[in-house]
N, C-alpha and C positions, 0 to 999 in steps of 0.2 A: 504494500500500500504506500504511494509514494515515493518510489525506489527504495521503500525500506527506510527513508529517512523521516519521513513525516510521523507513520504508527506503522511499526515494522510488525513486518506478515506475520514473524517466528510467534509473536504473542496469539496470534488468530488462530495459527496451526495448533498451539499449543491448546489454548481454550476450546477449540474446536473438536480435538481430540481428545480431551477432558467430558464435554457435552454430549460423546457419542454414547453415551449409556451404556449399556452391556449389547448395543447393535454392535454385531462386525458387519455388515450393511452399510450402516452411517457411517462407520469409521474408515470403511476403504472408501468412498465417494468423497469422504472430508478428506481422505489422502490423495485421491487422482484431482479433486481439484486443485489442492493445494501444489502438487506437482508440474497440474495444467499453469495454475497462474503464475508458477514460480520462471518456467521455463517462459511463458511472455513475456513477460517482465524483462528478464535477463538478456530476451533477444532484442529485446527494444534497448534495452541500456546499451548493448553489443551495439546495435547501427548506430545511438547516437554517438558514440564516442566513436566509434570507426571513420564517421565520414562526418565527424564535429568535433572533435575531441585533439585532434593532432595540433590543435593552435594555443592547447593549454600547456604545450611542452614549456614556452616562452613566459608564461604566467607564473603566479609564487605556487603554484599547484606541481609544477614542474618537477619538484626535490621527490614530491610520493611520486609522481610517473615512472619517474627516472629508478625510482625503489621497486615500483612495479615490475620495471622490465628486467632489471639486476633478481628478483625473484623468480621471474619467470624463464630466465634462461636455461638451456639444457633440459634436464629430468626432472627441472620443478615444476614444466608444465604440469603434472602427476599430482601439485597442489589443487590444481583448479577446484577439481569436487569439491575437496573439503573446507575453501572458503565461505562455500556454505552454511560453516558451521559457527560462524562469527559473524553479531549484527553489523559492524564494522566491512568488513571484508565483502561479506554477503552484497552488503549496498551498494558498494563501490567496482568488486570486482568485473562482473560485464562489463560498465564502461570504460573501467581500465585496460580490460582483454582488448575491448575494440579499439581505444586508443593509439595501443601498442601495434596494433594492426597483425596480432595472432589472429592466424587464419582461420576463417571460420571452420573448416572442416579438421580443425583439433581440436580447436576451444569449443563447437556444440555437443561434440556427443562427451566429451570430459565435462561439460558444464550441467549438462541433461542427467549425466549419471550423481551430481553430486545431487543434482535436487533431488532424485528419487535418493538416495540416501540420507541428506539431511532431515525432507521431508518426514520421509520413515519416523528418525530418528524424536523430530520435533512433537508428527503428530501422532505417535506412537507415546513418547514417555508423558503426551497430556492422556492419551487413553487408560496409559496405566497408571498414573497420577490420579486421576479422577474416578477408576474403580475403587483406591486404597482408600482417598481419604473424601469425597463426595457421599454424601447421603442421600436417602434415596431423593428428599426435598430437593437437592442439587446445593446445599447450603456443604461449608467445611465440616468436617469432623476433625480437631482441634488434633495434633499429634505435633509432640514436641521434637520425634526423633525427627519424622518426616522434615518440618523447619530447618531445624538445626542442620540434618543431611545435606539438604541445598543452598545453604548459607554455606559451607565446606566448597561445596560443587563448585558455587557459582565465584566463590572467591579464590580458588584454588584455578581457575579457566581463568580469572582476571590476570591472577599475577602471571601465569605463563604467556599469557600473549604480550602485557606489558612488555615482558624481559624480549621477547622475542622480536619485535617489534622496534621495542628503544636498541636493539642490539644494530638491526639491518640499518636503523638510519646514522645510527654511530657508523656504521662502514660505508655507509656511503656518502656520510659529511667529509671523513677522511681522503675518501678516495678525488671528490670534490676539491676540496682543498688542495690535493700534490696536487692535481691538474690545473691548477691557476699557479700556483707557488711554478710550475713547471712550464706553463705559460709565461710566467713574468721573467722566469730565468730566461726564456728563449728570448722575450721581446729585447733584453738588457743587454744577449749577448747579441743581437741581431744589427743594435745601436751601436754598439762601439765599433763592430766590425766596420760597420759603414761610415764612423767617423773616425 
């Protein structure tokens, strides 16, 4: 909803697969929709960054592009799926993929495969979330492990992306950096030769 930025879908997936009662009926339809709208979504972000996106290289947006593409080099395409599985990443990555101008016939079916996997993932642990602690009302059934459980989860998933994350752009402020420090060398020795 939104690309994810305004009210991101994972909460819809999640409540939705929460809501499905004890139907497996409701719950595969709440998962092939979810699946449906994830893959639109994605492919719309895909075009516009693919044939809109190339002009933000030169923008202050440029430093995550440039991080973008430094990840997706070589066998990290094999991340694609699982950007899925961070609201962050999730929102951004199609139109980053297009950006970058990964071709579409790698980046769709890596990107189709992670929706049905995150999907799964999302509207599956609301389904089993909402059999354990839903009553039949549809109201909570107070469980303090359950709480506490995902408070672990959900801060334990915080700090490893942080660290993962503040790491890639540590290397590639560095990497940034020699290349101007190495630019400047050339420009200085460029000047003297010539005077």
């Amino acid at each position: 909803m939104g690309l994810g930025v305004v009210f991101p879908g994972v909460v819809l997936m999640f409540l939705g697969g929460a809501n499905a009662d004890d139907s497996v009926s409701k719950f595969v339809l709440i998962y092939f929709m979810a699946v449906a709208g994830t893959a639109l979504g994605d492919t719309i972000s895909y075009g516009l960054g693919r044939w809109g996106g190339t002009w933000m290289l030169s923008t202050r947006l440029g430093p995550s592009l440039r991080m973008g593409a430094e990840v997706m080099r070589g066998r990290a395409r094999w991340l694609i799926p699982f950007y899925h599985l961070h609201s962050m990443t999730r929102a951004v990555g199609p139109f980053g993929a297009g950006a970058l101008h990964i071709p579409i016939r790698i980046w769709l079916p890596l990107d189709y495969l992670g929706a049905f996997i995150a999907n799964g993932i999302w509207v599956g642990s609301g389904f089993i979330l909402g059999r354990a602690v839903l009553t039949d009302e549809g109201t909570l059934d107070e469980s303090p492990v359950v709480r506490l459980g995902l408070i672990v989860v959900g801060l334990g998933w915080f700090l490893v992306m942080r660290q993962v994350f503040s790491g890639r752009v540590r290397q590639i402020r560095e990497r940034d950096e020699a290349a101007e420090a190495r630019a400047a060398q050339e420009a200085s020795t460029d000047g003297q030769a010539r005077g």
